[in-house]
Every structure is written in structure tokens, then in C-alpha cells.
TORKOLVO-603315 format. One record per residue: residue in one letter; y, z, x of N, C-alpha, C in turn. Coordinates in steps of 0.05 Angstrom, whole numbers, plus 5000, padded with zeros to 4 digits. Layout:
% residues N
aYZXYZXYZX;...
This chain:
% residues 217
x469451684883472251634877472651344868;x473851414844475051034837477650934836;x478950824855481150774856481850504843;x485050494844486150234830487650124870;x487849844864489249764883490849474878;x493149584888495349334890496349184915;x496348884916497648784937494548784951;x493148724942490348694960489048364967;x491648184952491847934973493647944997;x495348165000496548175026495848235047;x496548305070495748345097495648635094;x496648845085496149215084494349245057;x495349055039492249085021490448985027;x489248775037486548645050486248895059;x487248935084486549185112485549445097;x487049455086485849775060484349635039;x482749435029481249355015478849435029;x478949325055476149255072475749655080;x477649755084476850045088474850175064;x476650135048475950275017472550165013;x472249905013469449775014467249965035;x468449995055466550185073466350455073;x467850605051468250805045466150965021;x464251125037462051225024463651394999;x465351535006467151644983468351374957;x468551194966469451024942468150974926;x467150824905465550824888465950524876;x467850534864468950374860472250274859;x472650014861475149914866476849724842;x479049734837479649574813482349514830;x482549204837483949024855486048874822;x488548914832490448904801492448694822;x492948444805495348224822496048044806;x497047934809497447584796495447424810;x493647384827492247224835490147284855;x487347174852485147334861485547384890;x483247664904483747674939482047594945;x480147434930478747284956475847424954;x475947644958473547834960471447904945;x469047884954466647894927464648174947;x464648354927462948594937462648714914;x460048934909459449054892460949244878;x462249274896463349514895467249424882;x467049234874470149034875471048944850;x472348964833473048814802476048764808;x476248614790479848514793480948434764;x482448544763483748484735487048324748;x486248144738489347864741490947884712;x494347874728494548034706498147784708;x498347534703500647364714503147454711;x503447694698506447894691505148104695;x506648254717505348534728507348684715;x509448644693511848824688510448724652;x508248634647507648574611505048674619;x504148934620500849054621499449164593;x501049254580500049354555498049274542;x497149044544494248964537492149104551;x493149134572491349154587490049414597;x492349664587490849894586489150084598;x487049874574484750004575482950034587;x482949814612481649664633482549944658;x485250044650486150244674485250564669;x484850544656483750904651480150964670;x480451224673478751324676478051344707;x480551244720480151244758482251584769;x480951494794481051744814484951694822;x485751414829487251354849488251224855;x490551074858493150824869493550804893;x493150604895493450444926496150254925;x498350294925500250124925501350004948;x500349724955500049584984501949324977;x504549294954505049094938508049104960;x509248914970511548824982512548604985;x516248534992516648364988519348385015;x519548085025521148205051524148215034;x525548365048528548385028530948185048;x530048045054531047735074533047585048;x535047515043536147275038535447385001;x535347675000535747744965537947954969;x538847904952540448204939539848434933;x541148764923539248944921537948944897;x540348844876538448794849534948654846;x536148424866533148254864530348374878;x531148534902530048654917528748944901;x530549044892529549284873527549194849;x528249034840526048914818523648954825;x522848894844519248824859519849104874;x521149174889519849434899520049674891;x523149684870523149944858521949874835;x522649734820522649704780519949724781;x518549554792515849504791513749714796;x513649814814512149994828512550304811;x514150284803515850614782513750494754;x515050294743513150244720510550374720;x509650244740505250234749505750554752;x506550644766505650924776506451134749;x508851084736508551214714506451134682;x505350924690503550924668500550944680;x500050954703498251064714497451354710;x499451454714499751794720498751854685;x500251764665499951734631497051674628;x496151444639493451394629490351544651;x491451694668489151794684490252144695;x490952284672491752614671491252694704;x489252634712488352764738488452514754;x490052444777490952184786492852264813;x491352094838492952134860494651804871;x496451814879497851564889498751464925;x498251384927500151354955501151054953;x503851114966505050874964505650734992;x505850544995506850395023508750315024;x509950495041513950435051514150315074;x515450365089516150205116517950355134;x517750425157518450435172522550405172;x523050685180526550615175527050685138;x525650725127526950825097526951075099;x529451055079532751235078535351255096;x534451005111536850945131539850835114;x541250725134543150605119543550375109;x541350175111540749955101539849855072;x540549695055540349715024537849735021;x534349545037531749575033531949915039;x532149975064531850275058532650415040;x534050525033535550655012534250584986;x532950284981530550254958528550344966;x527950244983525050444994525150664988;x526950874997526751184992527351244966;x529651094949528851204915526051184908;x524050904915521450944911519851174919;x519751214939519251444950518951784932;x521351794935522452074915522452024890;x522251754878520751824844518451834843;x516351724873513351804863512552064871;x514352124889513552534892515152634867;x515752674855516652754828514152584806;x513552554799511352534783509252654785;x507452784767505353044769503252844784;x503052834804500852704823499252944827;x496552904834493653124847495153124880;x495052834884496152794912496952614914;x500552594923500352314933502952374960;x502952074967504251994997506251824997;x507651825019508351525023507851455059;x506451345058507051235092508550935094;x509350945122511750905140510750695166;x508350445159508750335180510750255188;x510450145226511650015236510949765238;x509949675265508549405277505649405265;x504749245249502049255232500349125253;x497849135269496349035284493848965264;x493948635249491748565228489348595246;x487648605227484648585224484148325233;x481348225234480247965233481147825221;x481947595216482047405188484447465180;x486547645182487447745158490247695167;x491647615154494247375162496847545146;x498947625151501147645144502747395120;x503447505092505147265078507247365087;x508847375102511047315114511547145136;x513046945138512646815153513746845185;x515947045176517647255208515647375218;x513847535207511947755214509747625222;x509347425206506147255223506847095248;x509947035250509846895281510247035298;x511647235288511647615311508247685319;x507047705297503847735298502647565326;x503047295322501547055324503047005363;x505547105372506847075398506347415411;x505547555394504747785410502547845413;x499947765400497747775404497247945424;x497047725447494947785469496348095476;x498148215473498948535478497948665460;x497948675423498148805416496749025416;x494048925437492149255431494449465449;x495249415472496249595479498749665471;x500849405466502149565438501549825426;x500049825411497949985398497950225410;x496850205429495850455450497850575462;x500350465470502650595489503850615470;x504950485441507750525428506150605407;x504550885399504250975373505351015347;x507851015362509951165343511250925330;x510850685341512450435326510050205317;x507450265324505850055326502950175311;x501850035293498450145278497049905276;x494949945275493349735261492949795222;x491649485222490749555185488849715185;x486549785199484449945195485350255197;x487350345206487950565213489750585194;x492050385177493550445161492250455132;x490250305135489050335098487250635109;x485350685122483851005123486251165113;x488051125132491051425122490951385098;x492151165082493051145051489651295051;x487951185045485751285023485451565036;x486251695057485552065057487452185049;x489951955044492552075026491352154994;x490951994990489752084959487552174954;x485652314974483352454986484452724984;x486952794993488352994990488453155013;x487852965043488252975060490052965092;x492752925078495152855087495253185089;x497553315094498653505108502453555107;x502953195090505853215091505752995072;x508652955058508852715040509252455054;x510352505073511952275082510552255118;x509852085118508251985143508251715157;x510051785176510851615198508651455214;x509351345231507751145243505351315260;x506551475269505651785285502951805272;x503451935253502452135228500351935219;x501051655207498451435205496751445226;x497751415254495351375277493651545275;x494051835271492952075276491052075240;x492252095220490852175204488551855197;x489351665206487251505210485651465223;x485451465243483451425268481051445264;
């Protein structure tokens, strides 16, 4: 399998980078951002791309893969919904519809959050994302629904709310983890889910914090 992947300088893209790398099913990986992750493996290419909304050059570089990893976020803190929708709806609709165009046979999963389609304006963007990528002719795709992200080694949160939440809860979070399934994952368990999402291994579209523990593990 050759997938594409986005947001793989972040903390849920790193975490699903390093899965996909250990993943005898993967083959290869094509890591798509404004700015490199860091990561050098055989199995790893990156196309930098400094306007992720001007790709048309670029094409050609995207054809011929299995799969979308959409791990790309932005906190919706101190924006509006316009500005907020730009990066999580405008953006993400673009890629997945010219994905789906340039790879006939093409599976996606996308990364929502926890609480979308509530009554809150990020939710309510979240979930139009959501329901325009199940409406597009996908093989397979998803959306999962972390909650509390429990990082990997090394692997640091750009947010700066979420990394001092990270960084003062530590010493709990394994059991976090272990007692509050339903609100709490790790990255290793949330990138496996995404990649058996587009494996064609999910069971439902929409997969809660629940649903990640279990179909990752």
C-alpha cells in the first residue's frame, strides 16, 4: 500500500508516520506540508509544497497511491469561523477532492476531534468536513474522533494549551489511558486506527475515542 500523508510534522501525524513506517502493509509513504518532518527512512519522500491551496504543479508527484492520511489541524482558539474553516474545511475538501480525481481507486481517513457536530462553531466545521468526505466515491474512508492524545516518545504537541495539559499530566497519563478509554488514546493506537481505516478495516464511518482504542490496539 502507498499512501499520501498530511500534517506529519504534527503530534497525530508524527504518531501515524512512525506507525505507517512499521507497517509491513505500507510500502511506501509520500509526507505532503509546507515544511519538512524531520524523518529520514526508506520507505519516506516528502513533497514541500509552501501553498497547500496552489498544487497544480504538482500533480503529478500525487497519482498512483493507495491512500490519505489527513492528520492536518489548527486549534480554533482566538479565530473566527471563516478563518477557522479555511484550514480545516476549505483545505482539506480541496486535497481530498483532487485526490479522489487523480487516484480512481483511493481510500481517505480524516482526523476530527472529539465533540464534532455539537453546538460549537469548530464542531459544526468539523462535521461539514466530515460528511463531504463520506460523500465522495472513496474504496474506504473514516473519520476518527480523538479525545486526550497520549504522545509517543519525542513527539511534542504544536499547541501550546495541549502541550502544557500533556506536560502537567504526564505522570497519570498511562492510566488515564487505561481507566478513561472513552475520552483518552495514545498516538500509536490513533495512527494504527487511521491506517486500518483505509485498510478497509473500520466497521463504521465515524469512530469515537472507544472505537480508536479497540480498532487500534
Amino acid at each position: 500500500m502507498k499512501i499520501i500523508l498530511f500534517g506529519a510534522s504534527g503530534m497525530v501525524g508524527l504518531g501515524t508516520l512512525r506507525e505507517a513506517l512499521a507497517d509491513a502493509d505500507v510500502t511506501e509513504i509520500l509526507s505532503v506540508g509546507r515544511r519538512a518532518c524531520g524523518v529520514t527512512h526508506p520507505k519516506l519522500r516528502e513533497l514541500l509544497i509552501p501553498n497547500l491551496y496552489d498544487f497544480a504543479a504538482h500533480e503529478a508527484k500525487l497519482t498512483g497511491y493507495d491512500a490519505c492520511i489527513w492528520a492536518v489541524g489548527i486549534s480554533s482558539i482566538g479565530k473566527n469561523e471563516a478563518d477557522y474553516a479555511k484550514v480545516t474545511d476549505e483545505l482539506t475538501m480541496l486535497w481530498a477532492l483532487a485526490l479522489s480525481r487523480l487516484n480512481p481507486v483511493f481510500s481517505f481517513c480524516y482526523c476530527s476531534a472529539m465533540g464534532a457536530g455539537g453546538p460549537g462553531m469548530w464542531a459544526r466545521v468539523r462535521q461539514r468536513v466530515e460528511n463531504g468526505i463520506k460523500a465522495l466515491p472513496f474504496k474506504h474512508s473514516g473519520c476518527v474522533r480523538p479525545g486526550f492524545i497520549r504522545p509517543g516518545p519525542g513527539i511534542r504537541s504544536g499547541t501550546r494549551v495541549s502541550q502544557a495539559a500533556i506536560t502537567v499530566l504526564s505522570p497519570v497519563l498511562p492510566l488515564l489511558v487505561k481507566v478513561f478509554p472513552k475520552y483518552a488514546t495514545t498516538s500509536e493506537r490513533l495512527g494504527r486506527a487511521m491506517l486500518r481505516v483505509v485498510k478497509g478495516r473500520a466497521d463504521k464511518y465515524i469512530l469515537e475515542c472507544t472505537d480508536i482504542n479497540k480498532l487500534g490496539a
